[in-house]
C-alpha angles and dihedrals in degrees: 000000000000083000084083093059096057093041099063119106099248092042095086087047107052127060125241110236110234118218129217083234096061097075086220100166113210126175129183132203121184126188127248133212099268092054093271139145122225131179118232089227085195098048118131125181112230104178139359137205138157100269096033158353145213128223124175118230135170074214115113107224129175121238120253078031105150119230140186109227121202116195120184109181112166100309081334107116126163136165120210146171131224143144134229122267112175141359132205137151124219093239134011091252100046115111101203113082113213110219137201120222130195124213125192098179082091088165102059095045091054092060095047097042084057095058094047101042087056091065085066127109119229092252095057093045089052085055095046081052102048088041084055101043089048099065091027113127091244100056147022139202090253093059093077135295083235082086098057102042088056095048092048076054111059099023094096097051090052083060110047118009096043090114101052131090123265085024086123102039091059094045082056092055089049093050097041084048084049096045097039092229143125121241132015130192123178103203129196132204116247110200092194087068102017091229136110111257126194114242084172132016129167119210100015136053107273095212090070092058100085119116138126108310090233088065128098126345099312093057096049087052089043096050100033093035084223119128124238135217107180137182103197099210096055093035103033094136090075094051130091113219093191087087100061091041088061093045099033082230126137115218114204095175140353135192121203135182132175128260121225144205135217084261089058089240119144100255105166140330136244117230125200122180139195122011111216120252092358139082098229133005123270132259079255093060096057095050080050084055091050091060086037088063085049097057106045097034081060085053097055099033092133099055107115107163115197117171124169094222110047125126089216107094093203090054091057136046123254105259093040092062126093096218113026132151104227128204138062098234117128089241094060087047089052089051092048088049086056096049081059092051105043102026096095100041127112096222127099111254122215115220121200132191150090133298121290089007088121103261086154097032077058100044098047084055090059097045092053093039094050127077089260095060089101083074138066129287124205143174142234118206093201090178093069104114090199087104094184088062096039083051095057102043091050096037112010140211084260136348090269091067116036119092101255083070097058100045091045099156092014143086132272123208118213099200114199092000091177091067093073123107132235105261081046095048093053088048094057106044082048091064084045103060099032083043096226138052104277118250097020118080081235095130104193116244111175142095108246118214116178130190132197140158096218122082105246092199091064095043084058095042082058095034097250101124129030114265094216099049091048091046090050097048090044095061082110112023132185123178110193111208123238118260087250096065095049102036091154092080089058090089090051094045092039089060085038099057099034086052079052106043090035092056083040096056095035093244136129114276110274131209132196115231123254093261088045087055090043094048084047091050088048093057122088101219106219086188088049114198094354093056088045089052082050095048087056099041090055095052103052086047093049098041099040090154092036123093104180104048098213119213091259092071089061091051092038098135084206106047103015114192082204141054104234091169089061089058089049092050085049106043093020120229095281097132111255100004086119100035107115092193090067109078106239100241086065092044092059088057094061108036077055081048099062090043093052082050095048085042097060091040087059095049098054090255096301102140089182095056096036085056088050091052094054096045099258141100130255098250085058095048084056104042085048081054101049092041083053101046084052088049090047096051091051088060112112119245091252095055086046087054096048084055097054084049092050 
């Protein structure tokens, strides 16, 4: 299984040295001024990867130099370019200067390195290995030579007895003898169940590991992709004794690290538990476990799990999940970075932001993310203003009955937390700090996240909202920007919904046309990503038998994709305040235009009297006026007639 070598991590880093013996023919040509090719008559190859290579010469030749590579290895023949990236000799004497080649043709190289490398002895594969892993970013020489005579161990049987069975079982007694430990497992992740499950485990029955994948140390390590080093009895928190109940084991120390795939996504983990005569395992230990996660990440490269019903967003694709942040923005990555951040901790998280950005999409994320994504998640509506019922969800007639009962372990969801009212606000931070509800045995045990549109630090400033009860829910505080201000992510969310809504509705998949994208870029989307999810909806339901949705449908007066009267409640009827194309400064001066207008109207025409109304003088009035009327001729004839239409 020579597959395994080239897929470990180092492997596209480090050169292959190249041997006399291997009747490896190379020949370089390099250009001259005048356009032509030379050969170098004295090169000799020295090493060979899949990015590079390096051939000695007498030779002079000038970095970033390009130069036609010819490789002849059995029946084996490929041409290739590169140019030189570095020089260097290996003394100062020496006449011979050693240089670095860069190659861009990756495919090709793969396929003849494979055939080469497969000429090899295992000897001389176990040296190209412990040279690698030598000068390989994770370790150094000076880390322990335990590391590499585990991995000249176990390297032929990654080649070639990876498929067979007990292949596995054998790698974990050589990492337990290596380790000095007890017990191994190597465990997968399986998307159907959302759990770790063993593939090899040495000392138990496999078939008893499987559990969620957010449980134990491995789960932490699975789901965090940080590797862990524990000592049970000072860190016992972190550790899951349900384990050691089903298998009647005691576990002293563990050390974990993460599995990878070719794709560089977390896949499994490998345990390994109880290190002999000691309480943890050593420094040492961890820089073996390095090399380990190597190894077996190189076994299991072509493991790609993709389920439609996971609840872990990087083992489905985006429009099969049920809760995914959509978009490529720097803004949407930053808010992914920050779910990986906050979703474990115990604190309540504010989340800002407009209507339909996604503050629930967002906060149901980080409740299944998180480690109390086993339990149950609710939500508040703090905006009903049937306050009976308000009342009883949030407090309860009793502890039985109120919401922090039934999410006990969860997580609880205060939707529009800014629309509660005073003598609201003081009962719950009550139950927050006293965590319970006072006079019942009801301890609360569950993450607040609260929502709202409004901004809370404002409401305090003008006494509108408690400032104990904001400064405790922003402890942790997100504000999700509104669509307008990342259009770029309309063309992501618009193939994401339509994939949605066409499945849903049995039909073809549909596309817009490029003018109806433009026109919903140009939009500014008052209702944000709801509205989005609404346009689409709309337009699948209106255009069953056609497959490319045309920029007449959105502006349709019958049967409207968009809500265009949602944009006027929003913006009001005054002509260009929500025209993008304006520049804003020009857009202030007619939108003043219009109320020095209405203002003299009002006034009977008297403009005098009209300035005196609004705080300014007359000369103002007519300056702001003048400055209006010049703004108002430069507009184009299409923006004039928008205006008539308007």
């Amino acid at each position: 299984m020579l597959a395994s070598f080239q897929e470990f991590k180092f492997y596209q880093s480090f050169r292959i040295p190249v041997e006399e013996a291997d009747d490896l023919r190379f020949l370089v040509q390099i250009e001259d001024e005048a356009g032509n090719f030379h050969y170098i008559d004295d090169a000799k190859l020295i090493d060979i990867s899949v990015t590079g290579l390096g051939f000695s010469t007498k030779q002079r030749i000038s970095v970033q130099a390009e130069l036609s590579i010819s490789l002849q290895f059995k029946k084996f023949h490929l041409d290739l370019s590169g140019r030189v990236v570095r020089a260097f000799s290996n003394t100062i004497e020496d006449e011979e200067i050693i240089y670095g080649v860069e190659i861009d043709e990756e495919k090709k190289v793969h396929k003849f390195l494979e055939q080469y490398i497969m000429s090899f002895s295992s000897d001389r594969l176990k040296e190209c290995l412990v040279d690698s892993a030598l000068k390989e970013k994770y370790t150094s020489a000076s880390e322990g030579f335990e590391m590499f005579s585990l991995l000249l161990s176990l390297f032929k049987d990654i080649t070639h007895f990876g498929d067979k069975e007990g292949f596995l079982d054998n790698m974990l007694e050589e990492v337990v003898r290596i380790m000095n430990a007890q017990r191994a497992s190597i465990f997968l992740i399986n998307p159907e169940t959302n759990e770790l499950e063993a593939v090899a485990a040495l000392g138990v029955e496999k078939d008893t590991l499987k559990f969620d994948y957010r449980l134990g140390i491995a789960g932490s390590v699975f789901t965090t992709g940080v590797a862990l080093n524990i000592d049970v009895q000072n860190d016992s928190s972190r550790f899951n004794e349900v384990f050691d109940q089903v298998l009647q084991f005691q576990t002293k120390s563990i050390i974990c690290h993460p599995i990878h795939n070719r794709e560089d996504k977390i896949i499994g983990v490998i345990e390994v538990i109880n290190k002999r005569n000691q309480d943890r395992f050593t420094i040492e230990d961890e820089k073996t476990m390095k090399v380990l996660a190597l190894v077996f990440s190189s076994v299991f490269h072509g493991f790609t799990p993709i389920s439609e019903t996971t609840q872990i967003r990087r083992f489905s694709q985006p429009f099969d999940r049920k809760f995914a942040l959509v978009g490529r923005t720097p803004h949407v990555g930053t808010l992914r970075n920050s779910i990986i951040k906050i979703k474990d901790l115990e604190s309540p998280v504010l989340i800002q932001g407009e209507r339909g950005v996604g503050k629930t999409l967002y906060a149901k994320i980080l409740h299944h993310e998180g480690a109390r994504g086993l339990h149950a998640f609710d939500t508040v509506h703090c905006e009903n203003k049937d306050f009976d019922t308000l009342s009883e969800r949030l407090f309860g007639p009793d502890e039985t009955k109120c919401v922090f009962t039934s999410c006990k372990g969860g997580t609880i969801l205060l939707h529009e937390v800014c629309a509660l009212s005073f003598d609201f606000q003081k009962r719950l931070l009550q139950v927050l700090r006293e965590k319970g509800i006072p006079g019942s045995r009801l301890s609360l045990d569950a993450r607040i996240i609260a929502s709202t549109t409004k901004d809370l630090g404002k409401m305090v400033d003008e006494g509108e909202f408690n400032k104990d009860l904001y400064e405790l829910l922003s402890k942790a505080y997100i504000q999700i920007e509104p669509l307008r201000r990342r259009v770029e992510d309309v063309d992501h969310l618009v193939d994401y919904f339509l994939k949605i809504e066409c499945k849903k509705q049995g039909l073809l998949m549909k596309n817009f046309s490029p003018k109806a994208i433009q026109k919903m870029k140009e939009y500014d989307w008052p209702g944000n990503i709801k509205e989005l999810q609404t346009c689409i909806e709309r337009a699948v339901l209106y255009n069953p038998r056609s497959h490319v949705i045309t920029e007449v449908a959105l502006e349709n007066t019958t049967t409207p994709l968009l809500d265009f009267n949602q944009k006027q409640r929003m913006f009001g009827t005054i002509p260009y305040v929500s025209d993008f194309s304006i520049p804003l400064k020009d857009r202030i001066a007619l939108v003043e235009r219009e109320m020095i207008i209405a203002e003299i109207k009002r006034n009977n025409g008297n403009k005098s009297k009209a300035a005196k109304e609004m705080g300014i003088s007359r000369e103002a009035l007519r300056k702001k006026l003048l400055l209006s009327n010049n703004v108002l001729e430069e507009l184009t004839p299409e923006e004039k007639a928008k205006k008539a239409a308007a």
